[in-house]
N, C-alpha and C positions, 0 to 999 in steps of 0.2 A: 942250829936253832934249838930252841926250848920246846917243853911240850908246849905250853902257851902258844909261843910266839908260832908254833906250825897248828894248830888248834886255828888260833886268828886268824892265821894266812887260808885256812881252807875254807873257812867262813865266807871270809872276802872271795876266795875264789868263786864258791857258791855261788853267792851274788851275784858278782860280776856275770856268770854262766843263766843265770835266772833272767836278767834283764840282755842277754846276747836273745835268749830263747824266744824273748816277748817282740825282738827286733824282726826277729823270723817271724812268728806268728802273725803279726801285724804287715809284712813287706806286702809294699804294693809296686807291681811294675810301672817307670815312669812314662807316660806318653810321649812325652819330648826325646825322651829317650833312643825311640824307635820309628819318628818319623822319619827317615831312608828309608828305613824297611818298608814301608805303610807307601811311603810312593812308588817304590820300585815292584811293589805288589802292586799299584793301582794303574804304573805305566807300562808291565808284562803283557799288554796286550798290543799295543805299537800305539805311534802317534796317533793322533786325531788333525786331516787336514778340514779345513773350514774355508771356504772360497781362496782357493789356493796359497792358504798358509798353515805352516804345523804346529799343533802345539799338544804338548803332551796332557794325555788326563790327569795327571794331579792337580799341574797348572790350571787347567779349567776348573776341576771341581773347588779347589781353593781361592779362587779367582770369584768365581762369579757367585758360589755358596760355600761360604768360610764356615759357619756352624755345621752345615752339611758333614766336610771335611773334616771337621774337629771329632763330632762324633762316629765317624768313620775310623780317625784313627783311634778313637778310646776303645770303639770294638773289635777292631785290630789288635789292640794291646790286650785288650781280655782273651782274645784266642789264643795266646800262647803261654805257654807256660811256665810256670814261676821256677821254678826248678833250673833252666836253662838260662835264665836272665843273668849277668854277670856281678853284680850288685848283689844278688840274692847269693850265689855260690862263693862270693868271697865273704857274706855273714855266715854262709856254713863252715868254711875254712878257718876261720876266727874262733866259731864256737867249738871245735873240735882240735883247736889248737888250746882254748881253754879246758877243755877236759881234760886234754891228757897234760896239763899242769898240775892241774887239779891232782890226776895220779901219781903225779910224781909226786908232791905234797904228801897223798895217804900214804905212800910208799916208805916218804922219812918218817910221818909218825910211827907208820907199823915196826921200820926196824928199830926206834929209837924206845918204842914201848918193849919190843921184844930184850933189849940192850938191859933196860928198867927191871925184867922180870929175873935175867939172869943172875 
């Protein structure tokens, strides 16, 4: 490659890496996401029998109070953390797979400028 054309390419990579950064900044964990978890947290405490029949607490509370539920699992999902979600750490993987592009990039220009100087 050219100075140019590795010049362009580390630009773009920039970019590219600038809008990876904004995807992180911005991630939110998805609720739908993690509704098993949100019920198997809500059913850890055992069934619920009701004039001799069983039914688990998720099932009720989403049964008979669906908004209840919903906003149970939105703050269920705010409890945890972003960092651990798999979504979020395959956008870090991405962005760290972009930088060191990126270094390899400044790495051709630098030897190919040091090439220039000799």
């Amino acid at each position: 490659m050219t100075k140019t054309e590795l010049e362009k390419a580390i630009a773009m990579k920039n970019a590219e890496i600038e809008v990876k950064q904004r995807e992180i900044d911005r991630f939110e964990i998805d609720p739908d996401e993690h509704e098993e978890d949100y019920r198997v947290s809500l059913d850890s405490e055992g069934d619920v029998n009701v004039c001799g029949l069983t039914f688990l607490p998720s099932q009720i509370i989403e049964e008979l109070d669906p908004t209840a539920y919903r906003c149970g699992l939105v703050d269920y999902v705010d409890g945890l953390e972003v960092s651990d979600d798999p979504a979020y750490k395959k956008l870090e993987e991405e962005l760290e797979a972009l930088k060191d592009e990126l270094a390899y990039l400044e790495g051709e220009l630098d030897d190919l400028e040091e090439e220039e100087a000799d």
